[in-house]
RONUMI-271948 format. One line per field, with one value per residue (C-alpha): residue in one letter; x, y, z; chain. Coordinates in steps of 0.25 Angstrom, whole numbers. Layout:
BEGIN
code <- c(a  ...)
east <- c(X  ...)
north <- c(Y  ...)
up <- c(Z  ...)
unit <- c(A  ...)
This chain:
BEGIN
code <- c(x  x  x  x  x  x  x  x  x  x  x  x  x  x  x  x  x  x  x  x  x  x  x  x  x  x  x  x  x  x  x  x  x  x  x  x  x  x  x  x  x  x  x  x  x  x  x  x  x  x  x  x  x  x  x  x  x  x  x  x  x  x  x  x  x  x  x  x  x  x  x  x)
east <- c(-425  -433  -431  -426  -415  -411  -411  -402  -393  -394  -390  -377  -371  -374  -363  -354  -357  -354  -341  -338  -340  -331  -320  -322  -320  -310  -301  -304  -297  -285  -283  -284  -273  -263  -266  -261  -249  -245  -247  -238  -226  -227  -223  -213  -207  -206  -199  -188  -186  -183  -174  -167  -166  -160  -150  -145  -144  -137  -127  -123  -121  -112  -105  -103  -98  -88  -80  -81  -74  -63  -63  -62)
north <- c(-280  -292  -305  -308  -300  -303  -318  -314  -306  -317  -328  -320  -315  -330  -336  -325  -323  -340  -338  -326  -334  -347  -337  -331  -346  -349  -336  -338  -353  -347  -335  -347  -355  -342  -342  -355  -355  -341  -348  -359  -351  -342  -355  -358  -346  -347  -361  -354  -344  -354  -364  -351  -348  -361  -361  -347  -355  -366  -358  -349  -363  -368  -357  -357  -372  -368  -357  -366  -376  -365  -360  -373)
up <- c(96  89  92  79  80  94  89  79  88  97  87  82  95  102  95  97  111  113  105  114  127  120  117  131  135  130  133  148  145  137  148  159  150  150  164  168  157  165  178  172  168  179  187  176  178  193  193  183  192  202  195  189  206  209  196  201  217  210  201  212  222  208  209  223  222  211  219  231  223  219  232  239)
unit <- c(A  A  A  A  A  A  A  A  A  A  A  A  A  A  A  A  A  A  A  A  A  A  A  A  A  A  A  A  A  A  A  A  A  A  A  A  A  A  A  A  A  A  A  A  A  A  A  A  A  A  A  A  A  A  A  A  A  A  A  A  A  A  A  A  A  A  A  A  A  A  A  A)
C-alpha cells in the first residue's frame, strides 16, 4: 500500500478507534454502576426478608398473648 493511502486510512479509522475505546470506557463504568446498584438491592432484599421474619415472630407472639389473655 502507499503511504498516502495508509495515512488516509490511518487518519479516518483513528478517530473511530478513540471513540470506540471512549465508548468501551464508558460501558465498563456503566456495567460497574449496575453492579453496585445489584449488590445494593440484593442487601435490600435481604433486610426485608428479615424484617418480614421478625413481623411473622412478632404476630405469631401477639397472637400467642391474645389467647393467653382469653385463656387466662
Amino acid at each position: 500500500m502507499s503511504k498516502l493511502l495508509k495515512k488516509g486510512m490511518s487518519d479516518v479509522l483513528s478517530p473511530l478507534r478513540m471513540s470506540l475505546n471512549e465508548l468501551n470506557d464508558n460501558l465498563k463504568t456503566l456495567n460497574s454502576n449496575f453492579h453496585k446498584q445489584e449488590v445494593e438491592i440484593d442487601k435490600i432484599n435481604d433486610d426485608l426478608r428479615r424484617h418480614d421474619l421478625k413481623l411473622v415472630e412478632h404476630e405469631t407472639e401477639i397472637h400467642a398473648l391474645k389467647e393467653e389473655s382469653k385463656n387466662g
